[in-house]
BAVEX-469089 format. One record per residue (C-alpha): residue number from 1; residue in one letter; x, y, z. Coordinates in pm, 1 decimal, m for minus. Layout:
N
num	residu	c1	c2	c3
NUM	a	X	Y	Z $
...
This chain:
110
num	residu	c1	c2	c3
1	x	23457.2	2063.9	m199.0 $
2	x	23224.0	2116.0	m485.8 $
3	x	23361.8	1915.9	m744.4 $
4	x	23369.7	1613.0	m510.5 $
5	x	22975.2	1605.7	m534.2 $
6	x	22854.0	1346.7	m718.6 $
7	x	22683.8	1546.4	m969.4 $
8	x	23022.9	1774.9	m1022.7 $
9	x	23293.6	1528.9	m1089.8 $
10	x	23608.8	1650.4	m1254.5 $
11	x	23722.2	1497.1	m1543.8 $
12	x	24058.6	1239.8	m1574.6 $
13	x	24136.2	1397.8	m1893.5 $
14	x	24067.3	1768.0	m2094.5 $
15	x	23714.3	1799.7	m2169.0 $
16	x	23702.3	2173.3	m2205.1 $
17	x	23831.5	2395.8	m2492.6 $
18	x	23759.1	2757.0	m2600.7 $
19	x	23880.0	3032.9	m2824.6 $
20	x	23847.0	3369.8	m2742.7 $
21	x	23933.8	3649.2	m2999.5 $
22	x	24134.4	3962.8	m2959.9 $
23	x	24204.4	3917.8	m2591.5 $
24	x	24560.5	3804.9	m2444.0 $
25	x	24576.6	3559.2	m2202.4 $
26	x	24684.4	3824.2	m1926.4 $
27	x	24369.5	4002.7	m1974.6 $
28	x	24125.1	3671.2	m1976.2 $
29	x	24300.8	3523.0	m1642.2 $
30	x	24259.2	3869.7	m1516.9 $
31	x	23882.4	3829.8	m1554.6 $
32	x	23870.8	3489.6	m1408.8 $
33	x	24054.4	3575.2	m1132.7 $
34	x	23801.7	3872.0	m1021.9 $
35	x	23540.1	3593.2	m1035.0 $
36	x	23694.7	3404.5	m806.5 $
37	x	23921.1	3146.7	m968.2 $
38	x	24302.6	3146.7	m857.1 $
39	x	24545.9	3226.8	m1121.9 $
40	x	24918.3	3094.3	m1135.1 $
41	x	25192.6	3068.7	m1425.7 $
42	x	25236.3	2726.6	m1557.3 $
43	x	25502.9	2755.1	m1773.3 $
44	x	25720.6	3029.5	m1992.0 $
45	x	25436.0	3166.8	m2145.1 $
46	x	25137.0	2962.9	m2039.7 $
47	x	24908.3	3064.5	m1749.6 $
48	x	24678.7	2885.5	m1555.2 $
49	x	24339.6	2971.7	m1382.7 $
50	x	24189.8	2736.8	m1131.6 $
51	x	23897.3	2675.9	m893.1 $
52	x	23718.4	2426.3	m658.2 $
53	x	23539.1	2261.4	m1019.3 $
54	x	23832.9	2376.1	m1293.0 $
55	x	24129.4	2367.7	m1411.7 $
56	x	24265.0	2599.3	m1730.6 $
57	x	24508.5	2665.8	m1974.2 $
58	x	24576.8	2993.8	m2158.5 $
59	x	24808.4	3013.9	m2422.1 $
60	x	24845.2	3298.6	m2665.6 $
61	x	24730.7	3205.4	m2993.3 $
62	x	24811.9	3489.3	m3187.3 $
63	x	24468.9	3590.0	m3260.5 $
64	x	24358.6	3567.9	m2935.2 $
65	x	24348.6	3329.9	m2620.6 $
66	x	24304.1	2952.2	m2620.7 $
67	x	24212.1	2815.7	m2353.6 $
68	x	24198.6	2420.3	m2264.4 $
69	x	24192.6	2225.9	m1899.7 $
70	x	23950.1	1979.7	m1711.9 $
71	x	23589.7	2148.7	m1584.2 $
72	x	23341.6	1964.3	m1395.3 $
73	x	23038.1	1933.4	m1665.0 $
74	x	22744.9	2087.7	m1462.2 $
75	x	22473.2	2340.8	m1558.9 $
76	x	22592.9	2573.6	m1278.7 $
77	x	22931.6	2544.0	m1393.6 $
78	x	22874.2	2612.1	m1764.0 $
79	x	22659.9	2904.0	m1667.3 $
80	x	22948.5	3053.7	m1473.2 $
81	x	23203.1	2976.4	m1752.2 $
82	x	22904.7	3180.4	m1976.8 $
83	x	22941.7	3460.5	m1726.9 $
84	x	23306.4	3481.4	m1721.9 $
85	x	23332.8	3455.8	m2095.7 $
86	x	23034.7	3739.2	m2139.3 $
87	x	23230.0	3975.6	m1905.6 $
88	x	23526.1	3952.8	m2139.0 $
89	x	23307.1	4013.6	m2428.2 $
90	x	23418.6	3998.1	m2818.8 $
91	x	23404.6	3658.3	m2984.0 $
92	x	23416.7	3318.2	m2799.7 $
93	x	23371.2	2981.3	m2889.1 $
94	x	23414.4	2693.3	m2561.1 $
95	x	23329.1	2329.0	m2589.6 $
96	x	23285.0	2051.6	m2353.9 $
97	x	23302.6	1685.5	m2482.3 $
98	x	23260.4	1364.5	m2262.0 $
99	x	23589.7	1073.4	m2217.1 $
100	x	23522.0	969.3	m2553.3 $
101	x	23566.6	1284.7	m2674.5 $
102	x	23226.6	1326.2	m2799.6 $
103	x	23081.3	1685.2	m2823.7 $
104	x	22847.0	1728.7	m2518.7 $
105	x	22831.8	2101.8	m2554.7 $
106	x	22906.2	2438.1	m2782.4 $
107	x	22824.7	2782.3	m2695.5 $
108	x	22964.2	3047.6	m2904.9 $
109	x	22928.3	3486.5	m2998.1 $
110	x	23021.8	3605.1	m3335.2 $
């Protein structure tokens, strides 16, 4: 499997968080699930999209869609998670940090 490379190992803990504005969580799994990633409901309200090198949260936020969940930091993968978040256009923020919870990474549209 891909995340059992060496250079795509998934994290023990969270490392991934993201806000996306104006879009429910039903429409943003939708989108990840036509790129691929399986989608399932985790709880009452909570959804949650996976793949090979991810796992996700949604939750409705009100405003819009947070998302948390454990992603493989890898260029390919943050490039993907770029697509994905492009395709459902509008404002986005999504962060990776490392076990220490150090920021390793921010990409964001206003």
């Amino acid at each position: 499997m891909l995340y059992e490379r060496e250079d795509r190992v998934m994290p023990a803990e969270n490392n991934f968080y993201a806000f996306i504005k104006n879009s429910g969580p039903v429409e943003v799994a939708a989108i990840f699930e036509e790129q691929g990633w399986f989608l399932r409901k985790a709880g009452w309200t909570e959804l949650e999209v996976r793949n090979s090198w991810s796992e996700i949260c949604l939750n409705e936020d009100g405003r819009g869609t947070l998302l948390n969940g454990q992603v493989a930091f890898h260029p390919n993968n943050i490039d993907i998670i770029q697509g994905v978040m492009e395709k459902i256009g509008g404002v986005y923020q999504f962060e990776f940090y490392d076990e220490q919870k150090n920021l390793l990474l921010e990409r964001q549209m206003f």
